[in-house]
TIPATI-919492 format. One record per residue (C-alpha): residue number from 1; residue in three letters; x, y, z. Coordinates in Angstrom, 2 decimals, always signed. Layout:
# residues N
{NUM, Ala, {X, Y, Z}}
...
END
This chain:
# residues 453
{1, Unk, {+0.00, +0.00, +0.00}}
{2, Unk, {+1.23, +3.38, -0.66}}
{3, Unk, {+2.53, +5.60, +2.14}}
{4, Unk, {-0.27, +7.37, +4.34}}
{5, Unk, {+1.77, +10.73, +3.37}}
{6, Unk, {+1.94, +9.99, -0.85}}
{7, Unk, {-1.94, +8.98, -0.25}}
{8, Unk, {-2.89, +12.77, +0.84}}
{9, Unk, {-0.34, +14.20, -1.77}}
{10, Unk, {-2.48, +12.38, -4.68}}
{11, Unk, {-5.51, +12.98, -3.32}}
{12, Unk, {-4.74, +16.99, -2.77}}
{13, Unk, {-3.74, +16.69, -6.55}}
{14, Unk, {-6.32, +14.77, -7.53}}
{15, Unk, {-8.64, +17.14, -6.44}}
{16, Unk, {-6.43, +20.08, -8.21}}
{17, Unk, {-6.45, +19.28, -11.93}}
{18, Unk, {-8.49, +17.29, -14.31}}
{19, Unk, {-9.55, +13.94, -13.88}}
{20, Unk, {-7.87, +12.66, -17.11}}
{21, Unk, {-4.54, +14.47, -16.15}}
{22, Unk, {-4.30, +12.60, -12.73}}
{23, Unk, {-5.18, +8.82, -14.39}}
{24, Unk, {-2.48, +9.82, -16.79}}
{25, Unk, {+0.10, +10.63, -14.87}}
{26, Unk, {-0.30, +10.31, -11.82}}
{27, Unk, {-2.41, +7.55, -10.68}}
{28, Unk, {+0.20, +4.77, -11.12}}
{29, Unk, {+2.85, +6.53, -9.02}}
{30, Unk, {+4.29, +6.28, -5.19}}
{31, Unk, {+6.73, +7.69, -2.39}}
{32, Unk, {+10.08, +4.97, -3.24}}
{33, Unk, {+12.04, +7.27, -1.16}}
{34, Unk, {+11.81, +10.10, +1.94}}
{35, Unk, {+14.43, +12.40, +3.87}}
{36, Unk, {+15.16, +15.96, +4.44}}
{37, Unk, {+17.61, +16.25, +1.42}}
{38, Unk, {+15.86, +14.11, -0.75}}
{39, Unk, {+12.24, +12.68, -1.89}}
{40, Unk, {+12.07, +9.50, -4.34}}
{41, Unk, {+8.84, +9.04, -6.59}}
{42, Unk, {+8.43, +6.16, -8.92}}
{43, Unk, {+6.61, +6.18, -12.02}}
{44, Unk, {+5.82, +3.07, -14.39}}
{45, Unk, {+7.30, +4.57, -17.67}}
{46, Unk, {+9.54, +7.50, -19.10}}
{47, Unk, {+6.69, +9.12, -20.26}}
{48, Unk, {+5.32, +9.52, -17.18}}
{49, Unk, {+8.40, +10.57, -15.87}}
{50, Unk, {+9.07, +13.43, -18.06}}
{51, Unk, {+5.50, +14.87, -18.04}}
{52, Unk, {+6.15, +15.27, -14.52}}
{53, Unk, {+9.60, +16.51, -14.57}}
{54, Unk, {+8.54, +19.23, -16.79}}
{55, Unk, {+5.27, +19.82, -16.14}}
{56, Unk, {+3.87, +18.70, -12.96}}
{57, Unk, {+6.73, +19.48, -10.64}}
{58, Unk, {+5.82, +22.76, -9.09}}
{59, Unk, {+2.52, +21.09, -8.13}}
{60, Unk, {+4.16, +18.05, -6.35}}
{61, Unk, {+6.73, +20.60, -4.92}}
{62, Unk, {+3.98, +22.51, -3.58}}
{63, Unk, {+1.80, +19.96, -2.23}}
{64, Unk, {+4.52, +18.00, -0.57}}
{65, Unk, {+5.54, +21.20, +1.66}}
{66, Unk, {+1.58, +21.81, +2.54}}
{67, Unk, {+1.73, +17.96, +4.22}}
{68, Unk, {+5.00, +19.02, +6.35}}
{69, Unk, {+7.89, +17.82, +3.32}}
{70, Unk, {+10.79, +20.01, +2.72}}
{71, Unk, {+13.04, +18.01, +0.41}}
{72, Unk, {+16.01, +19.91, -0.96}}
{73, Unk, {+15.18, +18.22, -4.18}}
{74, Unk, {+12.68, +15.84, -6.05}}
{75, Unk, {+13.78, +12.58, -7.98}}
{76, Unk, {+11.15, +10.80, -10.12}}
{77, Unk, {+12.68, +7.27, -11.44}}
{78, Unk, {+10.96, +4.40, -13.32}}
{79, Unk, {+10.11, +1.46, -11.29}}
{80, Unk, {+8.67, -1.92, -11.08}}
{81, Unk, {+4.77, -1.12, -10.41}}
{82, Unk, {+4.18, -3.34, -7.29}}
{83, Unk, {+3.49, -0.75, -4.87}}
{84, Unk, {+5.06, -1.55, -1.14}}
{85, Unk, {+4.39, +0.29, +2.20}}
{86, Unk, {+7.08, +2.25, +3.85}}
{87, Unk, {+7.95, +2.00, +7.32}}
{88, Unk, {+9.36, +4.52, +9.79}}
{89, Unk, {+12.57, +4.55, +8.65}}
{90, Unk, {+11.68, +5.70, +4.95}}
{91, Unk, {+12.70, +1.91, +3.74}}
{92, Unk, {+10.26, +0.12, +1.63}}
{93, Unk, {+9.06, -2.97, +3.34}}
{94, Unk, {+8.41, -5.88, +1.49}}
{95, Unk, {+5.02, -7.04, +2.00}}
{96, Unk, {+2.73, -6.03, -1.39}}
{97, Unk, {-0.01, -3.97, -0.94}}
{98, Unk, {-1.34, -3.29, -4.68}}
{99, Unk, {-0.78, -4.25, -7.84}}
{100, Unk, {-1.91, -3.05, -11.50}}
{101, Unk, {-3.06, -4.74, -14.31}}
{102, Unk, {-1.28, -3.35, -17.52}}
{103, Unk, {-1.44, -4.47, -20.84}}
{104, Unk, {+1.52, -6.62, -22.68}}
{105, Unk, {+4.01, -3.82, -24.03}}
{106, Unk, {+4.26, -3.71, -27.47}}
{107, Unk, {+7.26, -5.24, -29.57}}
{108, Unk, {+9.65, -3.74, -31.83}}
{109, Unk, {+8.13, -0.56, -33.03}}
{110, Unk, {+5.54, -2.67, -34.43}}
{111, Unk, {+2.27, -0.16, -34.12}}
{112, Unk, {+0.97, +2.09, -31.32}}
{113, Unk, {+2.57, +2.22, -28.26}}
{114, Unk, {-0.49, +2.28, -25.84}}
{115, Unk, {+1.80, +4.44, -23.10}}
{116, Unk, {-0.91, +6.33, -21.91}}
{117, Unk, {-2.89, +3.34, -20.85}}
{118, Unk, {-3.03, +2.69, -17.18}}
{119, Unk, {-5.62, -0.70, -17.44}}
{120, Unk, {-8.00, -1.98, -14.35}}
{121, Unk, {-6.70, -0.98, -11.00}}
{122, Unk, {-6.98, -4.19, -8.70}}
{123, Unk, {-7.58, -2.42, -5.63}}
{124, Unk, {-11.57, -1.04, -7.34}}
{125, Unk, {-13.44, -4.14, -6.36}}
{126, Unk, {-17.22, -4.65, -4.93}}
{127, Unk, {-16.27, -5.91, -1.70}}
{128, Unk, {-14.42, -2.53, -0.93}}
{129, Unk, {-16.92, -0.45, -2.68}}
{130, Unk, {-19.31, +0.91, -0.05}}
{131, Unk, {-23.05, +0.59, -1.34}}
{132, Unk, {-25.92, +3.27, +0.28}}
{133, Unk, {-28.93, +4.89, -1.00}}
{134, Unk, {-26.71, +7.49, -3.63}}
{135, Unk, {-25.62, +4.24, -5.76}}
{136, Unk, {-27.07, +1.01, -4.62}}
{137, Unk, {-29.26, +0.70, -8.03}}
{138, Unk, {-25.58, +1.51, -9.89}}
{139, Unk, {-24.09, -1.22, -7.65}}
{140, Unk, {-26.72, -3.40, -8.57}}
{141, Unk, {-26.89, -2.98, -11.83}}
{142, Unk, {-23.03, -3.35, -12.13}}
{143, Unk, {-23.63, -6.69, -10.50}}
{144, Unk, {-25.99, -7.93, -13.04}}
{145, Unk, {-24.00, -7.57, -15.48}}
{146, Unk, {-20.51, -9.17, -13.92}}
{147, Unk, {-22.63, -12.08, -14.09}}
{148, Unk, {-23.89, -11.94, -17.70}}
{149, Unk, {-21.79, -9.58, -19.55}}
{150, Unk, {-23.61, -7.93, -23.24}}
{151, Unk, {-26.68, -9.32, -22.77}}
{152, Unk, {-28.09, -7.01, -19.93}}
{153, Unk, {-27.55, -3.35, -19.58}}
{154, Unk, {-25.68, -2.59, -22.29}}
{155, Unk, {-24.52, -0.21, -22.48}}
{156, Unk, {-24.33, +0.62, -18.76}}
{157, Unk, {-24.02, +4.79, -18.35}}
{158, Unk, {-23.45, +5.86, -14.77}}
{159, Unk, {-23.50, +9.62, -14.35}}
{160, Unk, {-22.73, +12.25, -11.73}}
{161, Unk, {-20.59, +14.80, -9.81}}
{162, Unk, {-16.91, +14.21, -9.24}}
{163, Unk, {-15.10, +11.70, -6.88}}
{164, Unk, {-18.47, +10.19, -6.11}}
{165, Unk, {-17.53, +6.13, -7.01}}
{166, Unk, {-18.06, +5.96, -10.50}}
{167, Unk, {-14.53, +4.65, -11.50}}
{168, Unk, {-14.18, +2.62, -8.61}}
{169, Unk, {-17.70, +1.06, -9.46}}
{170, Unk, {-17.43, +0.31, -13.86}}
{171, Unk, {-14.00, -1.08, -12.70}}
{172, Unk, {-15.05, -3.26, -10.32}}
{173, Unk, {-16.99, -4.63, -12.94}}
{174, Unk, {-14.18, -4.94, -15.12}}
{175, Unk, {-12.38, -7.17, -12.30}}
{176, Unk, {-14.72, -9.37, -11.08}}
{177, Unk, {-15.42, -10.42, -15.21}}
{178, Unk, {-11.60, -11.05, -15.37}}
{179, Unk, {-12.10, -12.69, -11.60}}
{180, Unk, {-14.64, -14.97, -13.45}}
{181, Unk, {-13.01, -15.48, -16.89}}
{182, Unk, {-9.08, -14.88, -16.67}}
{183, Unk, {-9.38, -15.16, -20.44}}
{184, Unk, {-11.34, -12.46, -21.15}}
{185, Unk, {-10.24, -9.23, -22.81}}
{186, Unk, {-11.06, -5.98, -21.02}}
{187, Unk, {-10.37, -2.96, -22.04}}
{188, Unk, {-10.53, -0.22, -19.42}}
{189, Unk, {-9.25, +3.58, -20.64}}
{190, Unk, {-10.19, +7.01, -19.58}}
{191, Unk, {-11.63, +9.23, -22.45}}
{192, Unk, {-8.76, +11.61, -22.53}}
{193, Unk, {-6.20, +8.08, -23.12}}
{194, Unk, {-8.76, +6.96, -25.92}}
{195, Unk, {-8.03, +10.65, -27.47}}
{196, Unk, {-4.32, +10.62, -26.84}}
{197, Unk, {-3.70, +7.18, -28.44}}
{198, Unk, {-5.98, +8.04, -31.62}}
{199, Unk, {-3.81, +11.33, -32.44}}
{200, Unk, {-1.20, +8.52, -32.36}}
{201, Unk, {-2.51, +6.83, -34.41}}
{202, Unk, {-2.91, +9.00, -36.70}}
{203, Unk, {+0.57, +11.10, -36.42}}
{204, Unk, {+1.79, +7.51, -37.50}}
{205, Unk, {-1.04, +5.61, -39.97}}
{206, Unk, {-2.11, +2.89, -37.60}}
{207, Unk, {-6.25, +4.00, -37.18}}
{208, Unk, {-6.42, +0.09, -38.18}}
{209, Unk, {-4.31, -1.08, -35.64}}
{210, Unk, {-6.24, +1.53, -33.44}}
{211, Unk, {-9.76, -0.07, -34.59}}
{212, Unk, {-9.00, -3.80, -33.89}}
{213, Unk, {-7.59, -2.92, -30.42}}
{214, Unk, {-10.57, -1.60, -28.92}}
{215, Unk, {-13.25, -3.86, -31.20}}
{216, Unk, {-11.45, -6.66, -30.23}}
{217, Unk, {-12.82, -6.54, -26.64}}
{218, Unk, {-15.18, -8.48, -24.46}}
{219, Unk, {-15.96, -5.70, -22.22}}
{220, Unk, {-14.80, -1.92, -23.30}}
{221, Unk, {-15.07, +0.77, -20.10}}
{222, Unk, {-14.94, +3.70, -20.83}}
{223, Unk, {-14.61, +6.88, -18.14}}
{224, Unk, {-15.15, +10.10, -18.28}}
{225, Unk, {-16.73, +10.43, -21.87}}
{226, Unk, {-17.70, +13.65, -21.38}}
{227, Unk, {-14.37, +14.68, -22.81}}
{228, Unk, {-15.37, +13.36, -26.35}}
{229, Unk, {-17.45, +16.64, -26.67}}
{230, Unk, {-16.17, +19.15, -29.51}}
{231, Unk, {-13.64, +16.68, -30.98}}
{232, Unk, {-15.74, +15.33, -33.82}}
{233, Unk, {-13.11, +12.78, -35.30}}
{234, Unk, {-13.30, +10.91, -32.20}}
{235, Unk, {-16.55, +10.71, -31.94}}
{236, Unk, {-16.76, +9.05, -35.39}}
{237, Unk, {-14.17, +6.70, -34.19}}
{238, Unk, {-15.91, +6.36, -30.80}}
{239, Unk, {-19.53, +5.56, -32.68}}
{240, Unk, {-17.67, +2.79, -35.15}}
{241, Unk, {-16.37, +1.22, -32.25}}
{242, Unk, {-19.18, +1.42, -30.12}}
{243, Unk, {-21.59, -0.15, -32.95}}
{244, Unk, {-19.28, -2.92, -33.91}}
{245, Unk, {-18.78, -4.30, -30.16}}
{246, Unk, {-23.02, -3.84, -29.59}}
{247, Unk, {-23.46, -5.95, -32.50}}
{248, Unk, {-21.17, -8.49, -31.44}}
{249, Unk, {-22.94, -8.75, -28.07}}
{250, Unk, {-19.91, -7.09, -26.13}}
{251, Unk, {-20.40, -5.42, -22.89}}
{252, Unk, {-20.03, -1.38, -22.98}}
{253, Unk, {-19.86, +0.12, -19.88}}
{254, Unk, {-19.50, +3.86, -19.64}}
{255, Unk, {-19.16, +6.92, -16.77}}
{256, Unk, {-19.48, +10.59, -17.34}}
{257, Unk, {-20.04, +13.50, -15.34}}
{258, Unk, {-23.81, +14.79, -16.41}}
{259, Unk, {-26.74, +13.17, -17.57}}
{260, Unk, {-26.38, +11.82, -21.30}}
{261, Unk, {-28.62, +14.31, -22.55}}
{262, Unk, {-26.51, +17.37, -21.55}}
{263, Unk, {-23.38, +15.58, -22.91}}
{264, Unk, {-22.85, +17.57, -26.61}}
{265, Unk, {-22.46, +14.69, -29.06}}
{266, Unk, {-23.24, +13.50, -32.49}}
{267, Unk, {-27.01, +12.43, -32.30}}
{268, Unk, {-26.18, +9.20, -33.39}}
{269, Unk, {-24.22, +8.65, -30.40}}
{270, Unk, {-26.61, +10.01, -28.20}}
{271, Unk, {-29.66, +7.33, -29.35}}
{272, Unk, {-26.87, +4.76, -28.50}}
{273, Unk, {-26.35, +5.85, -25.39}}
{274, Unk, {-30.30, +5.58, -24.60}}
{275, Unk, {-30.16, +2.18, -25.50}}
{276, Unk, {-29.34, +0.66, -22.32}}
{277, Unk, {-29.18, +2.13, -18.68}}
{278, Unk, {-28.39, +5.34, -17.36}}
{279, Unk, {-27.96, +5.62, -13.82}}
{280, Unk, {-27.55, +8.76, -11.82}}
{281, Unk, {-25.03, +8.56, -9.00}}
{282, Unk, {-25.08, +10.90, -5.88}}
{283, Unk, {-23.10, +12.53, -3.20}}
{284, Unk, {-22.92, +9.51, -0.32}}
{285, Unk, {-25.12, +10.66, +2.34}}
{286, Unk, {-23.95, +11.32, +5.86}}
{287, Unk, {-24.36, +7.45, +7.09}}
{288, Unk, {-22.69, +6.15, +3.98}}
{289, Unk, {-19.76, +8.64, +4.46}}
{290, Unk, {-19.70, +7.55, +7.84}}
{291, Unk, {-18.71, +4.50, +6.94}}
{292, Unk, {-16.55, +5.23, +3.95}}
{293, Unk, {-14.47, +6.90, +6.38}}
{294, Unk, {-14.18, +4.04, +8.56}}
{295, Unk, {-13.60, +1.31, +6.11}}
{296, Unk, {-10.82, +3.46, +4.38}}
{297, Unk, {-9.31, +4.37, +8.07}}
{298, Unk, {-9.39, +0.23, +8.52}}
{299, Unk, {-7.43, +0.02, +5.59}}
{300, Unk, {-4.73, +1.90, +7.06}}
{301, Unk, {-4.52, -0.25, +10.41}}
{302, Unk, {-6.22, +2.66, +11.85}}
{303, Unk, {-9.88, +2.94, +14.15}}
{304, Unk, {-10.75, +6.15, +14.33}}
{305, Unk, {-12.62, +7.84, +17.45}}
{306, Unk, {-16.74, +8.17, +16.54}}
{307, Unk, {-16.24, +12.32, +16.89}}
{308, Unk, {-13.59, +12.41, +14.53}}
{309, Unk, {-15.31, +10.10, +11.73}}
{310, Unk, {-18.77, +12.53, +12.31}}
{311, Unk, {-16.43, +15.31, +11.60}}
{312, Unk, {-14.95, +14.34, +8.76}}
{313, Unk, {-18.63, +13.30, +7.88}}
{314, Unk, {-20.21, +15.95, +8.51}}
{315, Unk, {-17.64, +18.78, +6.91}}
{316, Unk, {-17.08, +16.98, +3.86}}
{317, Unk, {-19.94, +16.10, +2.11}}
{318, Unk, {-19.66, +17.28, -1.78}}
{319, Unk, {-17.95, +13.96, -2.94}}
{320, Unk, {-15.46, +10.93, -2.05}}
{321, Unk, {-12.59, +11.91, -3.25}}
{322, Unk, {-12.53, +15.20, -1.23}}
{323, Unk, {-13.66, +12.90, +2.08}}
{324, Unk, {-11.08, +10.46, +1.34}}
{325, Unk, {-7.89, +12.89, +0.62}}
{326, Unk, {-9.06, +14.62, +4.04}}
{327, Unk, {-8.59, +11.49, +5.66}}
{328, Unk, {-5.27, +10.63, +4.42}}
{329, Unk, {-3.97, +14.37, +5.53}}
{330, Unk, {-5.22, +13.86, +8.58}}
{331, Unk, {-3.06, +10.16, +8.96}}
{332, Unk, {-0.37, +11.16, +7.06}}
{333, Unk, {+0.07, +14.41, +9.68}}
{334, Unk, {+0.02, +11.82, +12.61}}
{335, Unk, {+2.09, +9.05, +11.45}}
{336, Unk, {+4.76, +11.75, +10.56}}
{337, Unk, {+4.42, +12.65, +14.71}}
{338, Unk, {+3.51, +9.77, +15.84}}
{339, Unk, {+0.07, +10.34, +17.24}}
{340, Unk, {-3.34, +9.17, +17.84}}
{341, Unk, {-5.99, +10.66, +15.31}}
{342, Unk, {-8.30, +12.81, +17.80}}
{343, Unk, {-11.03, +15.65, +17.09}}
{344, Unk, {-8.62, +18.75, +17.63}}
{345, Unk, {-6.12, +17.45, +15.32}}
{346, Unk, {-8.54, +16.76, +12.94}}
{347, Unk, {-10.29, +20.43, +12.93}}
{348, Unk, {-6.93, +21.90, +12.86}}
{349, Unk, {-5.68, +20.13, +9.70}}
{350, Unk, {-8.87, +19.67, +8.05}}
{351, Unk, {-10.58, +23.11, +8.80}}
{352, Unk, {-7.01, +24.22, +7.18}}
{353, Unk, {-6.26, +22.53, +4.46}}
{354, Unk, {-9.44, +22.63, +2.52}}
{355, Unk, {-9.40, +26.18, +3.24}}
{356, Unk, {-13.38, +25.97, +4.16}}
{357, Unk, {-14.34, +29.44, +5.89}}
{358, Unk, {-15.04, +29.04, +9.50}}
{359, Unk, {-18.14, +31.42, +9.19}}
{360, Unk, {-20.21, +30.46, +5.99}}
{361, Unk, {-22.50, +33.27, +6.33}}
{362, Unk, {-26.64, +33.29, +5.18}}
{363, Unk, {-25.16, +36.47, +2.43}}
{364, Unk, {-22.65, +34.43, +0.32}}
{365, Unk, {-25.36, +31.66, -0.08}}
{366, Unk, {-27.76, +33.91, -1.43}}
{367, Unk, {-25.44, +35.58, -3.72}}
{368, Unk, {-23.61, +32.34, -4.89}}
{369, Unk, {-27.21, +31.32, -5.55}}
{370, Unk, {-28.04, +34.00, -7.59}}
{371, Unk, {-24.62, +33.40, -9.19}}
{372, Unk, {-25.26, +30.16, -10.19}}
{373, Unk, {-28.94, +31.00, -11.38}}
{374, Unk, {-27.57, +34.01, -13.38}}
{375, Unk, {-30.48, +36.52, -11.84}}
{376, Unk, {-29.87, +39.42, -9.62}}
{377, Unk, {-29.42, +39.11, -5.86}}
{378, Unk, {-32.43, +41.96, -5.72}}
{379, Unk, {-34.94, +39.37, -8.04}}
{380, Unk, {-34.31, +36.34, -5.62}}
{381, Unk, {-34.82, +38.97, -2.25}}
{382, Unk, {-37.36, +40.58, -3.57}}
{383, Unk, {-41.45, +39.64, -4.63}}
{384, Unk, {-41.37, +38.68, -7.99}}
{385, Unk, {-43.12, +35.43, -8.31}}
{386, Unk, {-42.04, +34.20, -11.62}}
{387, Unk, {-40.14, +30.64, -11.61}}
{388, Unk, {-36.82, +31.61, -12.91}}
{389, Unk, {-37.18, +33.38, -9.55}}
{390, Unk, {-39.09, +31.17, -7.02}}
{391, Unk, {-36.59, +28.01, -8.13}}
{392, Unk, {-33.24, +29.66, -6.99}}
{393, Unk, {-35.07, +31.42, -3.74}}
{394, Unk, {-36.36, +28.48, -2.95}}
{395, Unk, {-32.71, +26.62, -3.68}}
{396, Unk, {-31.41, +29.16, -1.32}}
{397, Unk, {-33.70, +28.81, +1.42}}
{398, Unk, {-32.59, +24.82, +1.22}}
{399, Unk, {-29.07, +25.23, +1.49}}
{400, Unk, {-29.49, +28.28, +4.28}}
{401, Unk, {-31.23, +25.41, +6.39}}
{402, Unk, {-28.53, +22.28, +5.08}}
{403, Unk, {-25.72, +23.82, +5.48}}
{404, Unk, {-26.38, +27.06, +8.29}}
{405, Unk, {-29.50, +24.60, +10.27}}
{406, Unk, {-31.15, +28.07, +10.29}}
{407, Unk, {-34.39, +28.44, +11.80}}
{408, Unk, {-37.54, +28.62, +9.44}}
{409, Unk, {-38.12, +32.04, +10.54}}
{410, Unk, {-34.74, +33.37, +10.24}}
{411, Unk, {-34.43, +31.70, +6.56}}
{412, Unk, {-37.62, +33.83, +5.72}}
{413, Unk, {-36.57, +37.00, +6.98}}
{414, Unk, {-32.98, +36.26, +5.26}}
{415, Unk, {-35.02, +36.00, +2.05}}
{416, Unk, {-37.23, +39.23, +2.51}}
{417, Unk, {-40.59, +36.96, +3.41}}
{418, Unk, {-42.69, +37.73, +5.83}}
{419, Unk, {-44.10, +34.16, +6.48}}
{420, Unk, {-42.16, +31.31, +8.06}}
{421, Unk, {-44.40, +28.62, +5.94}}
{422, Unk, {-42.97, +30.02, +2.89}}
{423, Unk, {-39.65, +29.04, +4.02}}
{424, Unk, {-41.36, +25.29, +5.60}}
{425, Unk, {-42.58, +24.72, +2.25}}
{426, Unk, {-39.67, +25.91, -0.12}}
{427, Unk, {-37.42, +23.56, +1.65}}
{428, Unk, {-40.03, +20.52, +1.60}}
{429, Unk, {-40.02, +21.15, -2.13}}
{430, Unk, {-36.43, +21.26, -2.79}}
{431, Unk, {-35.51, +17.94, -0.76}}
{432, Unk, {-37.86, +16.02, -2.27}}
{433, Unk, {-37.35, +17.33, -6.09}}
{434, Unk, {-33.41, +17.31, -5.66}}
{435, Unk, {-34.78, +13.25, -4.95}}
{436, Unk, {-36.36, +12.68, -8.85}}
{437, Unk, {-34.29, +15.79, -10.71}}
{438, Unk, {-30.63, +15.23, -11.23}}
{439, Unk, {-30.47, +18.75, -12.58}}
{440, Unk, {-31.95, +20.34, -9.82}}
{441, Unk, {-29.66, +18.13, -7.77}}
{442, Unk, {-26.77, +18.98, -10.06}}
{443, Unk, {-26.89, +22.70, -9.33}}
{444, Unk, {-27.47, +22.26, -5.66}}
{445, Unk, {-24.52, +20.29, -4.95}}
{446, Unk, {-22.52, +22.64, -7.60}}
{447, Unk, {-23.47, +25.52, -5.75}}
{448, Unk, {-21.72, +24.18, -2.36}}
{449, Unk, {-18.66, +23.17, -4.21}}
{450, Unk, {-18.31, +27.02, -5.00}}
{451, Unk, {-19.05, +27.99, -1.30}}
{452, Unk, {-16.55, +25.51, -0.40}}
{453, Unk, {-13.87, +26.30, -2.72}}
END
């Protein structure tokens, strides 16, 4: 397993650029080495390693000395991908913690090198996936079709905000088949790989070679599609390859990060899409965070106090990914000190490094809002009664009582109403429509993001 400390490093930068950018080049790499004069990462290939040198290295400078590293200077050197913990000392012990499954190299120069591939991560499986009310029907549905690959949900679409489980979920899928069927070929590649190796292929004339890679599959996952919007030769390529494996009965199984009808594709592709199953995902609620936090603190050898898992519960509640990178910090900052995880240390490290204000006031909710809406703070406080209008005030007077557990009263008079039912029913409304529209839901939790950021 990687080191507690490289675990809140990836997960600060995961959370800092795009999603493709951190599969690419970052995903597949770990802490080799540690001291005050020097600091040791190894990547799988010299690709990796010069993207990084040249272009990523202020970033891993910079998050390094925000979890307590002040290396004189930064080595990155190509490695064996077997990831091993490290133990006080800096050493790498020699009990395996992860491994990755990556496709045969290619011989010779003989076609397209495939470098940007990473291929399934072993680690995303259905016994460590935590299943609650945001993404049990995904779960199940994922389930279904480990069993009977291409001839049930297919394709599979799950959809929603960031860092809420969809890669960990269509992989999972991708590892039980091979689990099942050792012989089967699955193809697992981020959208933003899929784009990389086509401009190969067509820098150096292999968009055969290209083709009967990815239409030779049994199961083709795909993440992240929303990335195929604007680039019109790929999404020719994408719609070839996406018919010739549904004919053939393959499995297609596909994440993005909005419903498929907001996604801005050739309409060809988006009737294909409709085919199957789309399933929206959520933000976990508080009891499956809860316990997100807790299995991934077990993971690390580590049982946290109850106050400090409702914290971290409680505070964090936009996606995953955020939760999760908290909770490495917060390890990584006591195994560097040797301490117990408690509440203070927790609300001094978290409350600071996710830079979250201390006094979220009833004003900036309003306006962000409004914002977000794209009407004028004066419409949604004033007594207009047209629904461009009523929507976001009645948005606002939601999150005023989610987030600030504001009286109904004081939400009204926040709002400029007189009545306290107003405010009763406006929040009734929203929680139960946020429940059925994934737009509506969409904008809400888009709108704490920006109050968080």
């Amino acid at each position: 397993m990687n080191s507690p400390l490289w675990q809140a490093v990836l997960g600060e930068i995961e959370l800092s650029i795009s999603a493709g950018n951190y599969h690419t080049w970052f995903k597949n790499t770990q802490l080799v080495q540690q001291s005050d004069e020097l600091v040791v990462v190894g990547v799988p290939n010299i690709f990796i390693k010069s993207q990084l040198e040249k272009k990523f290295n202020d970033l891993v400078v910079q998050t390094l000395q925000k979890n307590g590293v002040r290396a004189e200077r930064i080595e990155y050197r190509i490695v064996a991908m077997e990831p091993k913990p490290m133990n006080s000392s800096g050493s790498i012990m020699s009990e395996p913690a992860m491994s990755i499954t990556l496709p045969r190299p290619n011989r010779a120069g003989s076609g397209i090198s495939h470098a940007y591939r990473q291929g399934l991560n072993e680690r995303y499986t259905f016994d460590n996936f935590i299943v609650g009310s945001s993404n049990e029907l995904a779960f199940a549905a994922c389930q279904s079709i480990t069993a009977n690959p291409g001839t049930k949900y297919n394709p599979l679409l799950l959809y929603g905000g960031v860092g809420i489980g969809k890669t960990h979920l269509i992989q999972a899928v991708g590892n039980a088949i091979l689990s099942n069927n050792p012989d089967a070929s699955v193809l697992y590649i981020t959208t933003e790989q899929f784009v990389q190796e086509f401009v190969e292929a067509l820098r150096y004339r292999k968009t055969t070679e290209f083709a009967n890679h990815y239409r030779s599959a049994d199961v083709f996952i795909v993440d992240d599609i929303q990335f195929i919007t604007g680039k019109e030769k790929i999404q020719e390529e994408f719609f070839h390859t996406f018919n010739s494996l549904h004919q053939a009965n393959k499995q297609i199984i596909i994440s993005a990060d909005r419903p498929p009808k907001d996604i801005v594709i050739d309409e060809r592709l988006q009737s294909r899409f409709a085919w199957g199953m789309s399933i929206d995902m959520q933000a976990p609620d508080y009891e499956t965070r809860c316990a997100i936090v807790q299995a991934k603190a077990q993971v690390n050898d580590v049982t946290l106090p109850n106050d400090v898992v409702e914290y971290l519960s409680t505070n964090i509640n936009t996606n995953v990914r955020e939760l999760e990178g908290a909770l490495n910090q917060l390890l990584a900052f006591c195994e560097m000190r040797s301490l117990q995880p408690n509440l203070d240390i927790a609300l001094s490290i978290i409350g600071s490094s996710h830079n979250r204000p201390k006094h979220l006031s009833a004003k900036q909710i309003i306006e962000r809002t409004a914002k977000h809406f794209q009407i004028p703070i004066e419409d949604i406080l004033g007594p207009k009664r047209d629904k461009d209008i009523v929507v976001p005030r009645q948005v606002a007077m939601y999150i005023l009582r989610e987030e600030l557990h504001l009286s109904f009263p004081k939400i009204a008079r926040e709002l400029g109403r007189k009545d306290h039912t107003t405010a009763i029913h406006s929040v009734d409304k929203i929680e139960k429509e946020s429940q059925l529209d994934s737009s509506l839901r969409s904008a809400i939790s888009e709108i704490k993001e920006r109050l968080y950021a």
